[in-house]
C-alpha positions in Angstrom: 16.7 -1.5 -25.6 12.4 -0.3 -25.7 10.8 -2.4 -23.1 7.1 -2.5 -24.4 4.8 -1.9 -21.1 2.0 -4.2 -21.1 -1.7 -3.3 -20.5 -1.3 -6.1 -17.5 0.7 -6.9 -14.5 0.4 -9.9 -12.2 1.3 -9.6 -9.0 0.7 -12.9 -7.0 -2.5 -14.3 -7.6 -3.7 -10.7 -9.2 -4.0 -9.2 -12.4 -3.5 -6.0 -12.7 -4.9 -3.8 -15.1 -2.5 -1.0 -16.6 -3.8 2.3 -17.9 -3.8 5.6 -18.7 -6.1 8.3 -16.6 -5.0 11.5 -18.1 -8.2 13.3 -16.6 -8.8 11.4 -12.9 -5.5 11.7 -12.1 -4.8 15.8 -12.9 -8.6 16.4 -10.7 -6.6 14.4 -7.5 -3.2 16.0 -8.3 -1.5 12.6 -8.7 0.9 11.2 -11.2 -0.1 7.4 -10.8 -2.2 5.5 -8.3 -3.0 1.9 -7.9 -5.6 -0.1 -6.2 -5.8 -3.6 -5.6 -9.2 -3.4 -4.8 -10.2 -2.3 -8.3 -7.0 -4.6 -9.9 -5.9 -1.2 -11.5 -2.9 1.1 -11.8 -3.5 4.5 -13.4 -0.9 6.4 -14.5 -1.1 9.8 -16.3 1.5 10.9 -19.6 1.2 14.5 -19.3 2.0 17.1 -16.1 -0.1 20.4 -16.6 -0.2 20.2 -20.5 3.2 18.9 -20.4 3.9 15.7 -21.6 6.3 13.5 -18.6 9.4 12.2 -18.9 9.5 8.5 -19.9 12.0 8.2 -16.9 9.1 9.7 -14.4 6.7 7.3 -15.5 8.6 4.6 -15.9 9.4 5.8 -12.0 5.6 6.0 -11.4 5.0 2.7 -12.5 7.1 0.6 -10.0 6.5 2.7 -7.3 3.0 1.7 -7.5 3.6 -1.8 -8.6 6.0 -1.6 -5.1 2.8 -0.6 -3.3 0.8 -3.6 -4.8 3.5 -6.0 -3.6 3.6 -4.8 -0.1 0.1 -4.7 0.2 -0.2 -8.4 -0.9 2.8 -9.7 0.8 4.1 -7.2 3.7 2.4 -4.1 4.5 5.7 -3.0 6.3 6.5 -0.6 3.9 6.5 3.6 4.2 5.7 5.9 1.2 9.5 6.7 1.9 10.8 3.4 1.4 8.7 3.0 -1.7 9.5 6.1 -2.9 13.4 5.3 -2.9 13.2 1.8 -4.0 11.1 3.2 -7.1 13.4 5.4 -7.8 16.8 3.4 -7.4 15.1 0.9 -9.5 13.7 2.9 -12.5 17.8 4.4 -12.4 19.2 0.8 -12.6 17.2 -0.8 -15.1 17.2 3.1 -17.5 21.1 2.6 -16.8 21.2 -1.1 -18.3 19.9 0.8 -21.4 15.6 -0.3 -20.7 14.1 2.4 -22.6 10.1 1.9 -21.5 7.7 2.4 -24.2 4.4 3.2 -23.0 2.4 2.8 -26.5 0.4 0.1 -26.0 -1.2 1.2 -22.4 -4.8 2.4 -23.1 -6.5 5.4 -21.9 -9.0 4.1 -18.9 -12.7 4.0 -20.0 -14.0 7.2 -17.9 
């Protein structure tokens, strides 16, 4: 079943902006990021040329929704912890047949 990614997330009382950020991303090395300062979570489609696994971003995308939620509600996570809830999660829901579809995620104005 495709699960179409919106360009939006809310997370309590914030909305998060979705996007792609091909360019800031590959300059910091990073496969996603998110800031709840800037209501933003960039994530990046391709891996030195190479385009990523839908399963990777898909990955990439919870763990830094995870980080939004413990900064909002806990702060009591490690990168760790986030890293293997992210990743036990994305594995779950890819094994209930969620296919993520990333199509309708823009590329961030730069």
């Amino acid at each position: 079943m495709k699960l179409q990614i919106l360009s939006e997330v809310q997370v309590g009382g914030h909305k998060v902006r979705i996007r792609i950020s091909e360019k800031a991303l590959q300059i910091a090395d990073l496969a996603a990021q998110a800031s709840i300062y800037d209501n933003i979570i960039r994530l990046t489609l391709h891996y030195e040329g190479q385009p990523r696994d839908n399963v990777v971003v898909f990955e990439s995308l919870i763990h830094e929704i995870l980080h939004i939620i413990d900064r909002l509600y806990m702060r009591e996570l490690e990168e760790r912890q986030v890293g293997a809830l992210s990743s036990g999660l994305a594995q779950a829901l890819m094994s209930l047949g969620i296919e993520p579809d990333f199509s309708q995620i823009p590329e961030e104005e730069e």
